[in-house]
N, C-alpha and C positions, 0 to 999 in steps of 0.2 A: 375283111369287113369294110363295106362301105360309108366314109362319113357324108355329111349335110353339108348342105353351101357354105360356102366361105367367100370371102373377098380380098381383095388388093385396092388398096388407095394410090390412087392414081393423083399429077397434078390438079386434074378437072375436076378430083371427088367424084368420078366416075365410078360402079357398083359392078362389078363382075361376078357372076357366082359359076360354080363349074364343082363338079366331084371330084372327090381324088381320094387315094388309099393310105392307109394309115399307118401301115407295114408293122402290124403287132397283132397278134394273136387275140382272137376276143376272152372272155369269161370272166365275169364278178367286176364287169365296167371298167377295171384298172388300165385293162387293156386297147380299151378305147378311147376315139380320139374326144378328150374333153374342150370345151371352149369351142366349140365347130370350126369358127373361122381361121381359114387356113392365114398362112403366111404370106408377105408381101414376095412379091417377085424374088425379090435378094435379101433371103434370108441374114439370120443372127450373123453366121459365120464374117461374111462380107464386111460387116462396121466395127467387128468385136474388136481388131486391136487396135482401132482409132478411137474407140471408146473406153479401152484400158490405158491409154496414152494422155489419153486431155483428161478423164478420170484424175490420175496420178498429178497430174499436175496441177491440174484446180484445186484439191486438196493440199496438194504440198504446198502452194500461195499462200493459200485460205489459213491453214491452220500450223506452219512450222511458227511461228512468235508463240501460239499457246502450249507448248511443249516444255516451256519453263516455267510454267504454273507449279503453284503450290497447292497442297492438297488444302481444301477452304470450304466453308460451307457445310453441305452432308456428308463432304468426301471425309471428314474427320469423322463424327463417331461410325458413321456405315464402314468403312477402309479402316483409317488407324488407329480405329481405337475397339475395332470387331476384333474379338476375339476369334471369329470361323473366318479371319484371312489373315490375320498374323497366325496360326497353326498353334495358338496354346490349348485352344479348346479342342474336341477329339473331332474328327471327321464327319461323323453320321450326325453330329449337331446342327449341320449345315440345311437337312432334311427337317431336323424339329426348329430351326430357331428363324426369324424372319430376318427380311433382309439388313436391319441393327445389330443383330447379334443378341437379341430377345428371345425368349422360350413363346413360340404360338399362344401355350396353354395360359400362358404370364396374362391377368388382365389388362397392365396397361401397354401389353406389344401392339405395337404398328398395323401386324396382321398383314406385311406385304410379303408376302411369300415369293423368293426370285432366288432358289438356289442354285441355279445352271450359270447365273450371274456373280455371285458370291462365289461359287465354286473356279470359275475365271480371276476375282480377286487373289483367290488364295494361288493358284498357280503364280499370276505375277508375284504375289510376294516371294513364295518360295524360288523362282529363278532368278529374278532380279533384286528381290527385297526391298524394301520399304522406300524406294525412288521414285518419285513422282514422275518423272519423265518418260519410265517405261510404262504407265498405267497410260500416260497421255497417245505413245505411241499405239497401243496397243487400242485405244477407242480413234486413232486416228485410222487407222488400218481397215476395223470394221466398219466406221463409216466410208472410204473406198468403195470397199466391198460392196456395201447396201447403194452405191450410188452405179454400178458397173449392173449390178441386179436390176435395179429399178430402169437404167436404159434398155433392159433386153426386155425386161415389162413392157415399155413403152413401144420397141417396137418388133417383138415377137405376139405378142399378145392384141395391144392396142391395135399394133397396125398403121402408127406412126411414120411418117418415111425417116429414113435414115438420119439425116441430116436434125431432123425435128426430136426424133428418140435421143441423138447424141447431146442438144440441147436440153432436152428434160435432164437426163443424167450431170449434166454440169451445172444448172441452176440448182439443183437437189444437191449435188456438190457445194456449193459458194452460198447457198441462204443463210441470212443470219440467225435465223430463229432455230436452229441448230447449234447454235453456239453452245448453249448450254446443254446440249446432248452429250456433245463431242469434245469439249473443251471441260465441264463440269464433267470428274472422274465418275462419280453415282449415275452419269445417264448413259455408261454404259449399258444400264438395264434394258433403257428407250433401244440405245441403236443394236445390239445385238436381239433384240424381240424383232424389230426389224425388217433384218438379217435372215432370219426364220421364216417370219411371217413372208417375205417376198419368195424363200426360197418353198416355202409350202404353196403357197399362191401360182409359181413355175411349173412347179410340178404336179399340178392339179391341170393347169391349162395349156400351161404348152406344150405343141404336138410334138415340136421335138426330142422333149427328155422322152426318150421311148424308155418306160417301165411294165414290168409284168404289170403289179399294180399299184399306178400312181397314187390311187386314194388315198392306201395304206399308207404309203408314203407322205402326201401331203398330210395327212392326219398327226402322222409321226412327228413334221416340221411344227403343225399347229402349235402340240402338245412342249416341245420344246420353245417354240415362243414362249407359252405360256408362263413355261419354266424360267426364262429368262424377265418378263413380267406380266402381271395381269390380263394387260391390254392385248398381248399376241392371240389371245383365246378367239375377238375376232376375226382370225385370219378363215377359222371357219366356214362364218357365216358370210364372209365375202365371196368366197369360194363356191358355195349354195348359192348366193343369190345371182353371183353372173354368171352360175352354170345353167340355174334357169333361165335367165335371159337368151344366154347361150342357143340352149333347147329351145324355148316356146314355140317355134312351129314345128316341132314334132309335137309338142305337148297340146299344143291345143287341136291339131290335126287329130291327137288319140283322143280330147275329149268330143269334139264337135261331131269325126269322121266315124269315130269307134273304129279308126285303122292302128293297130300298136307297132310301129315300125319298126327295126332296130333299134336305130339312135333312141330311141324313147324308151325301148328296154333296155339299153345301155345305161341311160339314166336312171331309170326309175331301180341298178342296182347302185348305181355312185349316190344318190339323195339319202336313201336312209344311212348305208354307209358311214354318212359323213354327219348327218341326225343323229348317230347311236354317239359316234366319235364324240361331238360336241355334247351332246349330258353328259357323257361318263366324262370328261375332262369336266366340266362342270360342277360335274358330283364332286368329284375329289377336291376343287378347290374350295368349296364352300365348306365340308369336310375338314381343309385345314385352317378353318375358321375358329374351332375346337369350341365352338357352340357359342361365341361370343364376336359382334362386329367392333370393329375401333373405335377407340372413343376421340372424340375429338371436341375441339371447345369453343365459344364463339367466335377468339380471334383470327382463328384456322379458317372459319368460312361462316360468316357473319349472316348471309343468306339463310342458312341454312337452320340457324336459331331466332328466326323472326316467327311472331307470331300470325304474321298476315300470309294466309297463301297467295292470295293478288301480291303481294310485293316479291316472295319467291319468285314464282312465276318472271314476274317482269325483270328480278337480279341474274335469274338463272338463264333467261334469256337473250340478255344484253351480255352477257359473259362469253355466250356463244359467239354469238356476234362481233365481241372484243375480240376475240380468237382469232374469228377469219377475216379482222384488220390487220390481226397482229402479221398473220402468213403474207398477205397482198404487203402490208406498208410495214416492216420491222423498224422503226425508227424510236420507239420509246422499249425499250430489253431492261429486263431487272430479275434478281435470282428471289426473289421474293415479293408476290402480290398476296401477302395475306393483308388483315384487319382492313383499313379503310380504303385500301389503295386505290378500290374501284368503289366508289361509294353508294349504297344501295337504292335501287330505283324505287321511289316510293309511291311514288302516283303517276297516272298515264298523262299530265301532262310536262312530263321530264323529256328535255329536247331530245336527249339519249336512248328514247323509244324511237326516233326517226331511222334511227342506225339499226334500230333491233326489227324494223318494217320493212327497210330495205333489203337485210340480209335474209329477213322470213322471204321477202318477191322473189328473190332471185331462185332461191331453193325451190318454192312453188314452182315458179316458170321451168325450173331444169326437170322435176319430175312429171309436170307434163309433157316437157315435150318428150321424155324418157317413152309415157306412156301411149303417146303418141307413134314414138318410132318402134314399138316392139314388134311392130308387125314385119314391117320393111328393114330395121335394124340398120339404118344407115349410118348412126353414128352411136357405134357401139362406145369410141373411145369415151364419148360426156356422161356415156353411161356408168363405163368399170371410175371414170374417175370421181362422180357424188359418190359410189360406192366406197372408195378410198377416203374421202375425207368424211362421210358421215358416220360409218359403221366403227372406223376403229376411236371416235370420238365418244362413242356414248356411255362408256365406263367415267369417264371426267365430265360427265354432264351433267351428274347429279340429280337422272332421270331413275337409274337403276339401285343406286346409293349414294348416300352422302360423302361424299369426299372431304379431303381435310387441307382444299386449299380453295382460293378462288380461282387465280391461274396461274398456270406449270407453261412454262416452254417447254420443257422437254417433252412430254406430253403429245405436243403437236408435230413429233419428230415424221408419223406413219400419216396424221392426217395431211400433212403438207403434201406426201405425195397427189395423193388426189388435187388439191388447188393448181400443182406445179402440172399435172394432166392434161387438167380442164383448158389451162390459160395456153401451152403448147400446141393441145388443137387448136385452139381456136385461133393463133396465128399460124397455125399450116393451110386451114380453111381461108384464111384473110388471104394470107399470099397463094394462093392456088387457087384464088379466083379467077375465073375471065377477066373479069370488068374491074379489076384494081390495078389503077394507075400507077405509072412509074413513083412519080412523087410519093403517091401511097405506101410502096412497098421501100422504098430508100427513106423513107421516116421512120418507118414500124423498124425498121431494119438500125437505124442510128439510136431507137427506143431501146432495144433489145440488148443491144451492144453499150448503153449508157447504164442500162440495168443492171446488167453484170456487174462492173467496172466499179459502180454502187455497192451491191451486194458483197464484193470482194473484201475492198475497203472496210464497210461496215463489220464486215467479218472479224478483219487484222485487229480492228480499233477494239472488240468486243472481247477478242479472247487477253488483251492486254486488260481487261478489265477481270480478269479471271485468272491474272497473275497470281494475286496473293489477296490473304484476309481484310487489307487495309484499302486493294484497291477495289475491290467487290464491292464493300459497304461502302464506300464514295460513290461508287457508280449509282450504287442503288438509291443513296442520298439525292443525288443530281435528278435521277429517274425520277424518283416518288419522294421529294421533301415531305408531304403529307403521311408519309408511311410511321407510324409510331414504332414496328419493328424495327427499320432501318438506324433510328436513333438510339433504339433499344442497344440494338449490333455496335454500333458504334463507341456509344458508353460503354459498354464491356470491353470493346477493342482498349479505350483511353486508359481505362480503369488497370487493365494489366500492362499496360506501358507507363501506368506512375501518375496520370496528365488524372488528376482526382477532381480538378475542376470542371474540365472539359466534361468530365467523366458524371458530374450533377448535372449541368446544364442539360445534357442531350436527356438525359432522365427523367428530368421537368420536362421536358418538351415531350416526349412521350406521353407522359402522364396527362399532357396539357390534350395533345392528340387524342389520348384513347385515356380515360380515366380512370379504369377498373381494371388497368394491366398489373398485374397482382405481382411479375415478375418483376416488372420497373419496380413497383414499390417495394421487393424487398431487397434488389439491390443498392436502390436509393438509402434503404436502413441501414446496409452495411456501410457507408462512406458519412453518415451523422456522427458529428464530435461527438452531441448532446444527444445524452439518453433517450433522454423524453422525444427528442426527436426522432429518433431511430425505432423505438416504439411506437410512435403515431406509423409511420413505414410499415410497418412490419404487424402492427394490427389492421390496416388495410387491405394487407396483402392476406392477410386470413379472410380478412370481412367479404372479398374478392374470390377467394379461391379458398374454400375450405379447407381441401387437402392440402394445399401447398405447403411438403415437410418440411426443406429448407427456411418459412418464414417461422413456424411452431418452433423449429432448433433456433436459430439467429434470437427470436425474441426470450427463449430460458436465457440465453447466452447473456443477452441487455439484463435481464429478471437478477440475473447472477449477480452482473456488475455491479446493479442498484442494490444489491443486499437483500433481495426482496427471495428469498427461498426459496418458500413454500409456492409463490407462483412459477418458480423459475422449474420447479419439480413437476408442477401437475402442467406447465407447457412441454417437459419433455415427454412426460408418459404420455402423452395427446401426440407427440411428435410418434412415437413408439409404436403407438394402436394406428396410423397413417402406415405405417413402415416398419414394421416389428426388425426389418436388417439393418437398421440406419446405428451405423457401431458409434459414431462421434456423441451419437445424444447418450448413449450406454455409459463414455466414457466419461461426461460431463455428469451424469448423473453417479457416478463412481463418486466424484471429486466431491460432491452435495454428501453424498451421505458417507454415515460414517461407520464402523465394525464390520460384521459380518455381511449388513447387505451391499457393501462396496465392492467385498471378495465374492457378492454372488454374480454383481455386475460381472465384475472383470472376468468370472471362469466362463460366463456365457459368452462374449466376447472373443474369448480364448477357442471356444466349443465350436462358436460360428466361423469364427477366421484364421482356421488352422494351417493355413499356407502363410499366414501375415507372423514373421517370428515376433516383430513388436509386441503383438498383443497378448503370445505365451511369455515373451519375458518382462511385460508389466505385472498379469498375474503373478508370474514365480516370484517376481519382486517382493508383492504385497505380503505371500507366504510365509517367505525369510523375513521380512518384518512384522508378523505375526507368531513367527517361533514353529514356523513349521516349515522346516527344513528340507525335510526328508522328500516332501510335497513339491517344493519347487525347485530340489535338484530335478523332479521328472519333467517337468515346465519346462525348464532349461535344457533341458535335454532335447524334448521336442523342437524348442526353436532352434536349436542346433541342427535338428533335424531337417529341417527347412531350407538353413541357410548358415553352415560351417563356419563362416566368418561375421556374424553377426555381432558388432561389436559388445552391448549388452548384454547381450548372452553368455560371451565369453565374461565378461567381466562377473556377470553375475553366480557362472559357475564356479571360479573360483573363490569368490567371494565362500558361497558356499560350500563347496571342499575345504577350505580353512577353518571353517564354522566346525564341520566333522571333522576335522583335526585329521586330514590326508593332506598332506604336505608333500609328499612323495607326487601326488594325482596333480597337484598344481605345479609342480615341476615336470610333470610330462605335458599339463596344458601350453605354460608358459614355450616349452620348447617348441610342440607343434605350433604354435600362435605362430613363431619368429620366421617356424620354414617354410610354412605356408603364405606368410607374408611376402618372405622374400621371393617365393617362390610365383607370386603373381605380381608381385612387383607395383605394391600397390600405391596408390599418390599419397603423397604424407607421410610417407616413410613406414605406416605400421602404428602410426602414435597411438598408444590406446589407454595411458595413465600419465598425469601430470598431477606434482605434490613438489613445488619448491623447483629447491635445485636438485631432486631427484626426480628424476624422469627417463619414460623406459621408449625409444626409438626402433624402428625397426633396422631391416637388412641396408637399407638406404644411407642409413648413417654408416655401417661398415664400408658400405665401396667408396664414401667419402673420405675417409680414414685413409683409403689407402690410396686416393690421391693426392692430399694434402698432403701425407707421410710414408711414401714407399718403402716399402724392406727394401734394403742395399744387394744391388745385382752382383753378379760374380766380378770379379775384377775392382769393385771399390772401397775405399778404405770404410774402416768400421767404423760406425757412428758414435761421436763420442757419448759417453758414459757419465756420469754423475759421482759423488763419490763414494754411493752406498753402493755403487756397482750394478744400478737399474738405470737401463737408455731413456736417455730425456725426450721428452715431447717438442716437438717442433712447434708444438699449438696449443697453447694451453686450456683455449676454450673447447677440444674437443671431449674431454673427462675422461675421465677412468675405463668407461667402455669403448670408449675408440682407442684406447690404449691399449688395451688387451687384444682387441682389432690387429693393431699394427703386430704385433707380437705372435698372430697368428695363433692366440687363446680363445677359440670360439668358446671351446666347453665353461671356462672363464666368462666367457659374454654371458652366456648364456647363466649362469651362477650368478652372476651380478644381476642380470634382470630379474633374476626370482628373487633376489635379494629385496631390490628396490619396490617390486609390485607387491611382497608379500608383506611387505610395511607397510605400503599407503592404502591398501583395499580395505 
């Protein structure tokens, strides 16, 4: 099977076309050659290992300092604190639950479906466990990868020369707007979508992966994007649109000529194809929507709760535009632009629309001239590269859905390729001009090379900012002082470091920033000496945020304090109907009331949180202190159930076995208690009763015993005697059980501790 012209870019930008064979088998399009244009002169092969080499090392620069990060940010509840990548939850939960470790079906889940990513969490944990350094390594690796991919992009596909593709690849390397892909553990998501999406995009277009059929295949990588997140599902339609480009003179020769040539039947099997591929992947994710989109709130994207469509319009569009500042100039980096950070455009004569004019011209000018060249196709690269940064961008444009941020760097991890495309030609075309002077090109050339050098740096400097929780939120502080989040983060950081002062100020300032932040005010409530204080807080925060459980609990909590009861009751049952699982207000509403509805609380409690022993042996507790014994020997048992060594438990079993007048059952407790104790060699000795000067120690006190007071080894004289004919104690504070210790009387120890525990319980 014959394919269609192709070209080589020459220094002059010179247009060659010529045929050539594809050496693959035709039928069902796979087999044909997709993307037309043939290859440059000197193929992939020729630059690959100069580009796995400077690859390798531009990353190893860029990113070995952020290898000692701390997991910070989303890397905590998404990573360490997901239950589907520490392995406590069962496997196929990974399938239902999103990328938080949320149930889809849950109303307030996230709704980010990325289990092929979650699924990579949990391997790291299980091979290396809970080290941040191998998670860092492991998103270092696949950005490598997505950057060795992206040069064979640039010049198997694009058509790049050599030298110009190996520059794309190492600037996509060293960008700092990356950072937080590559260095933030959770944008693993970004870069292994990636990953997919380039290696679906190769296999669709380049002639050299020869496959029976590539479609299938690139459909496959799509679908794995997808899997990995969201945004990979464009990989699609980028794939469709520059394979029509690709086509278009076959395509318009079949509609103009009514001649249907090969290549155009070739197509017209790869288009639907790839049509079918994309709904059915479609289907399914809207599908694991489980009939409900995310909720999100106005401080998440403040655009997006205006009531003026003119002011959307102009926020939603100036965000773009922020965007493709952010790729050209990374100079302002923050892991968080929510609430005001960008502040919204309100009226069309906001200087900030000059930026958002500019950025609409250029876009204009590039699609004309797009449709200008599709005839002659001269410069296919400006074309696949608007396709690159526009198509995988419009899932975060908040053209399709509302999103729940205003701007993600990570985010722009796919569309930067395309910017880093565009700008690559356009210095190949600069320097391979005729008419560009020496001075021209040793400028552009000292440009490029200061860029880096920038880039790199910015890099080292960015991922030190993504060391740990304290240097994150400084950074982001510096970045967006106006960010009421950021003060938010902050106070919370002070607040569990002790600093209670620091820990108000940043709260008010918040507050002062964004006044309806419902969160600041209700931890503002929790750090008020005075009630009354803490209540105006914490009624704000409701007045603010309806649901908000935590302020409805905190404020019964204040209600309780003041003696005020009856409101302290009807705040929790309101906290209850928000959160029927919320066990803390169960357990405060326990404490409020008194008889039987106390003991209905606590068995509910009991019923919902049967893995947690505390909460069967507060129940069993209240049983035995009710005279029902019988009831919470089975309480007790179950939290035994749970957890063998529960201290309470124990204590409380015996407690009750005395009660039932089994004295023999607490003597077999007591014993296993000791050897179990000793047997895990627990800190504190085992202590689990103090009453006076009796008190019952574990195995730990024995092996002190007998280094303080060793049995006498063979050969040395006998230790004197007393004159009741009982060996003295070398130590008088070690009591009567290290005595029997020394004397090698465990069964003795062990009688003595039943002694001492069945009198004080």
């Amino acid at each position: 099977m014959r394919g269609s012209p192709h070209y080589h870019n020459h220094n002059n930008n010179s247009l060659q076309y010529h045929q050539y064979h594809h050496g693959c088998g035709g039928g069902g399009g796979g087999g044909s050659g997709v993307g037309r244009r043939g290859r440059p002169k000197n193929g992939w092969p020729e630059v690959a290992v100069a580009v796995y080499v400077s690859v390798a090392v531009a990353v190893t620069v860029c990113y070995w300092n952020g290898l000692r990060g701390d997991f910070v940010h989303d890397d905590i509840p998404a990573v360490a604190m997901n239950a589907d990548v520490l392995g406590t939850g069962p496997l196929f939960r990974v399938a239902t639950n999103d990328f938080w470790g949320t149930p889809l079906s849950d109303p307030n889940s996230h709704k980010s479906y990325r289990p092929l990513t979650t699924l990579t969490f949990r391997l790291n944990h299980y091979v290396f466990g809970l080290q941040p350094v191998w998670f860092h390594v492991v998103n270092v690796i696949l950005h490598g990868i997505c950057c060795v991919l992206f040069a064979r992009l640039c010049i198997s596909v694009a058509g790049l020369e050599h030298k110009y593709g190996l520059l794309a690849g190492i600037v996509f390397a060293v960008h700092p707007i990356h950072t937080e892909a590559v260095t933030g553990i959770v944008g693993r998501a970004d870069v292994l979508a990636c990953l997919f999406f380039l290696l679906s995009f190769l296999t669709y277009h380049d002639t050299r992966w020869k496959r029976r059929d590539r479609v299938l295949l690139s459909c496959t990588f799509g679908a794995l994007s997808m899997l990995a997140k969201e945004t990979g599902l464009m990989v699609l339609l980028v794939n469709l649109a520059y394979d029509i480009y690709s086509s278009w003179g076959h395509i318009k020769k079949s509609l103009v000529e009514h001649k249907q040539t090969e290549e155009y039947n070739s197509f017209t099997r790869r288009a639907p194809k790839t049509i079918a591929a994309t709904i059915a992947l479609l289907t399914f994710r809207l599908y694991m929507l489980q009939g409900s989109l995310p909720k999100f709130t106005e401080p998440d994207n403040p655009a997006a709760f205006h009531d003026s469509s003119r002011v959307r319009f102009l926020s939603y569009s100036y965000v773009a535009a922020f965007n493709l500042w952010l790729m050209l100039c990374p100079s302002a980096l923050s892991h968080d632009w929510q609430m005001n950070s960008l502040p919204l455009v309100t009226s069309l004569d906001d200087i900030r629309n000059i930026g958002t004019c500019i950025a609409a011209a250029f876009l204009l000018c590039t699609t004309c001239k797009i449709l200008s060249d599709i005839d002659t196709q001269k410069h296919s690269p400006q074309v696949l590269a608007v396709l690159l940064l526009i198509i995988p961008y419009i899932p975060a444009s908040n053209l399709l859905v509302t999103v729940g941020f205003v701007v993600a760097e990570r985010v722009l991890y796919i569309p930067s390729m395309g910017l880093i495309l565009l700008c690559i030609y356009g210095l190949q075309t600069l320097l391979n001009h005729k008419k560009a002077s020496n001075w021209v090109v040793i400028t552009t050339k000292f440009f490029v090379g200061f860029t880096l050098l920038v880039f790199v740096a910015r890099t080292v400097l960015r991922n030190s900012d993504w060391m740990s929780r304290p240097t994150i939120i400084k950074a982001g502080l510096k970045t967006l002082p106006h960010n009421a989040k950021m003060h938010y983060n902050w106070a919370n950081y002070q607040r569990d470091v002790g600093d209670t002062q620091t820990a108000v100020n940043h709260y008010r300032e918040a507050l002062r920033l964004w006044p309806s932040y419902a969160s600041a005010h209700n931890n503002l409530g929790t750090l008020m000496e005075r009630s009354r204080d803490a209540e105006h807080h914490f009624l704000a925060a409701i007045r603010y945020s309806p649901g908000h459980v935590n302020a409805h609990y905190n404020l019964g909590q204040v209600y309780r304090l003041m003696n005020r009861t009856k409101d302290a009751v009807a705040m929790l049952e309101r906290c209850l109907m928000l959160n029927n699982g919320y066990t803390a207000a169960y357990l405060l509403l326990a404490k409020l009331h008194t008889g039987s509805q106390t003991g209905r609380l606590l068995k509910h409690v009991a019923a919902y949180q049967q893995k947690h022993p505390e909460h069967q042996a507060r129940y069993a507790r209240w049983l035995r202190d009710n005279g029902r014994v019988a009831e919470a020997l089975v309480y007790y048992k179950r939290a035994m159930a749970v957890n063998m060594e529960h201290r309470e438990s124990v204590l409380g079993l015996a407690r009750v076995l005395r009660d039932l007048g089994q004295r023999s059952r607490v003597y077999r407790l007591i014993t296993w208690w000791q050897s179990t104790r000793r047997r895990h060699s627990v800190p504190g000795g085992g202590r689990i009763v103090f009453a006076g000067d009796l008190y019952v120690k574990g195995w730990q006190l024995y092996k002190q015993g007998q280094t303080t007071a060793p049995l006498p080894s063979a050969g040395e004289p006998p230790r004197r005697r007393n004159t009741d004919g009982k060996m003295s104690m070398c130590n008088q504070n070690i009591g009567v059980n290290s005595f029997f210790n020394r004397c090698g009387m465990e069964s003795k120890v062990i009688k003595y501790y039943y002694v001492c525990w069945y009198r004080t319980l």
